[in-house]
N, C-alpha and C positions, 0 to 999 in steps of 0.2 A: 752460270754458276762457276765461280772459282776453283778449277783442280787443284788442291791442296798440294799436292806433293810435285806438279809441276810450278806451281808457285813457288815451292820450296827452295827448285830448283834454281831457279830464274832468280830469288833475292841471295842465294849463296853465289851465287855468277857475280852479280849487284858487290854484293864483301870484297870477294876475289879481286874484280877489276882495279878495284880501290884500296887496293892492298890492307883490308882492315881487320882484325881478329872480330870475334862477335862480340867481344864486350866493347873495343871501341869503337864498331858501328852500332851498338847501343848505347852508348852513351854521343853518339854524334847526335842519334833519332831522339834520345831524350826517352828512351825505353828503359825497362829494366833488363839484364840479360840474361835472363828467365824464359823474358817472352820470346826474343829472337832464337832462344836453344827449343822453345815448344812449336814455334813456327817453323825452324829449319827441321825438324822432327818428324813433323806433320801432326804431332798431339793438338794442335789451337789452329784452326782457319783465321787469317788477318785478319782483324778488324778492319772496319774503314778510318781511324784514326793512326792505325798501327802503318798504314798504305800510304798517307796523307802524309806523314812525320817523316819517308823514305823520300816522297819528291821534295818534300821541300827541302832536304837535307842534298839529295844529289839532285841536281836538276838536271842532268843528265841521263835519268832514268824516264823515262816515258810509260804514262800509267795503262794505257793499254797492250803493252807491249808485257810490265810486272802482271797483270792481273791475268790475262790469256796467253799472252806469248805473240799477238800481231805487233809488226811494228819493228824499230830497230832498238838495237841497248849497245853502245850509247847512241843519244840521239844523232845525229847526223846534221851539222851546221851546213847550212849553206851559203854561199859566197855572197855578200850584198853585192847589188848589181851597180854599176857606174852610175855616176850622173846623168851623164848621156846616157844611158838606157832607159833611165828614170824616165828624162824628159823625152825619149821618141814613145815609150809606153805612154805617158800622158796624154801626147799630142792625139794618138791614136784615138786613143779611148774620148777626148774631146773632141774632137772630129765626128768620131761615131753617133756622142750624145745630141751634136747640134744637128745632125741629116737626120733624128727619128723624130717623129713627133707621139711619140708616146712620153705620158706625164707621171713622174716618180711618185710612185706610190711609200715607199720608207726605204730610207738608209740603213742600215743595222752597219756598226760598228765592232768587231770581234777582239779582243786582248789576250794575250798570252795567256792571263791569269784562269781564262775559262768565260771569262763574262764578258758584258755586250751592252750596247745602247742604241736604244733606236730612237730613230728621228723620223716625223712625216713633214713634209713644208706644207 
């Protein structure tokens, strides 16, 4: 269950960072700025579309970090790693695959977005 008022808290943190009054981070979210004054208030609990319109709007906010408080705000990039590390990561990992002889049962591929595909050969 979502603490209300530390939610509250966490999406005026969210404004602040972004230097944004609450009408123009209601009008970035595509809210009314109603909703954002009954939400920073704590009179209305987020919706889940009310949640959804803030990441897609800052992608820098991470959704279990607004909903509970885990997590970092903002997200925290990490360095893409060289080529070379690329390729010794590789090598490793094929290395590994060709000394077991255990037989892959499914691939799952993971996206930013939340979603996944999975593959069995």
């Amino acid at each position: 269950m979502v603490n209300v008022s530390e939610f509250s808290q966490r999406l005026q943190k969210v404004i602040d960072f972004h230097d944004e009054s609450a009408s123009s981070f209601a009008e970035k979210i595509g809210v009314q700025r109603s909703s954002i004054s009954h939400v920073l208030s704590g009179r209305n609990k987020p919706s889940l579309d009310f949640v959804m319109k803030v990441l897609n709007a800052y992608p820098n906010v991470e959704l279990y970090w607004l909903l509970n408080g885990k997590g970092t705000f903002p997200i925290e990039k990490t360095s893409p790693i060289s080529t070379q590390q690329n390729s010794q990561i590789h090598n490793e990992h094929t290395s590994n695959m060709v000394n077991t002889e255990k037989a892959i049962e499914k691939i799952v591929i993971f996206y930013e977005d939340g979603s996944f595909k999975s593959y069995k050969p």
